[in-house]
N, C-alpha and C positions, 0 to 999 in steps of 0.2 A: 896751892896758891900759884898763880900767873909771876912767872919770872919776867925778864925784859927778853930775854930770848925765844922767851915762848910767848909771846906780844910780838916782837920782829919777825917770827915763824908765821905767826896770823896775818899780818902784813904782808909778808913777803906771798902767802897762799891766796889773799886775796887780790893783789898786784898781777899774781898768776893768770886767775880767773876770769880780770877783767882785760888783761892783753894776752889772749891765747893765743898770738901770734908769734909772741916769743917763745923760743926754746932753748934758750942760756939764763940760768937761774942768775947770772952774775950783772946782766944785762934790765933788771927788774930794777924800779927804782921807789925806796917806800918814803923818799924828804918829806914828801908834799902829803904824806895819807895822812888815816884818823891816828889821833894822838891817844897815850896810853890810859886817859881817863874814858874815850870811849868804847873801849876796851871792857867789856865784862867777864869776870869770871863766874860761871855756872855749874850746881853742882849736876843740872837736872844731864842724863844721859841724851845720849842721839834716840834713844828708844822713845825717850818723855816725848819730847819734842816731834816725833812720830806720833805719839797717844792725843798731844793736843793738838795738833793743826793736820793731821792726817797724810794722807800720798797721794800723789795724783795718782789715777788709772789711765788706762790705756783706750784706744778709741773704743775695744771690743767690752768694758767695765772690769778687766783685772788689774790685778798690781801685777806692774814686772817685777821679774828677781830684784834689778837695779833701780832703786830709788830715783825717779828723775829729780827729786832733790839733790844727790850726789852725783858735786861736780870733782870730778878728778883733777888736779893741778899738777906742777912741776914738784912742790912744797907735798903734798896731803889732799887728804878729801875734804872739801866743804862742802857745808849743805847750806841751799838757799832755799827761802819761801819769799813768793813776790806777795803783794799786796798785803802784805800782813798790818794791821789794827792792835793797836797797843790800849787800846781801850774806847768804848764809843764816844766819837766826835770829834776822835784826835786824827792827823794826816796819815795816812795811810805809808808804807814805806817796804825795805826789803829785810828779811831778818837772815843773816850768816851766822854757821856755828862747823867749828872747828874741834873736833875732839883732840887732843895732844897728849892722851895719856894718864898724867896726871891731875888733868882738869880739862874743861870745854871752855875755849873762849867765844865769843856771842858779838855783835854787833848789828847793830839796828839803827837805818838810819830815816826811818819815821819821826813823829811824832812821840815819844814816852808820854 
């Protein structure tokens, strides 16, 4: 189960990712972010989420070692997939997921 610290971790990771120009974790600011309902806990692993929406490849058609899904932060690894579809004819949007150990937290901010 998702604690408030491990919500504030996903925040604080995705706060990361989107201002990579910070490098003081204390200097990150989460007032303003997504609130703890949209917030998902997942059980499906970072593997699932590989199985369904797959990996980019590289120009030459391999996978690299490193997932261009995994973005390194100050916080942890997140994975993004852009344009992801939450079901046909709904908005298109981005899907993040955060492994924390004791569960994945997910945010999507498409269309559901």
């Amino acid at each position: 189960m998702l604690t408030k610290k491990d919500r504030d971790t996903f925040r604080l990771a995705l706060a990361s990712l989107n201002c990579y120009t910070i490098t003081d974790v204390s200097k990150l600011d989460i007032d303003d972010m997504i609130t703890d309902e949209q917030i998902v806990e997942t059980a499906e692993t970072v593997e699932h989420y590989f199985e369904a929406r797959g990996r980019r490849l590289n120009r030459k058609g391999e996978r690299p070692e490193t997932p261009y899904e995994k973005n390194t932060t100050l916080i942890g690894d997140v994975y993004k997939w852009d344009d992801v579809q939450s079901r046909k004819g709904a908005r298109r949007g981005t899907l993040y997921l955060m492994d924390l150990g004791n569960a994945r937290a997910v945010y999507f901010d498409g269309e559901s």
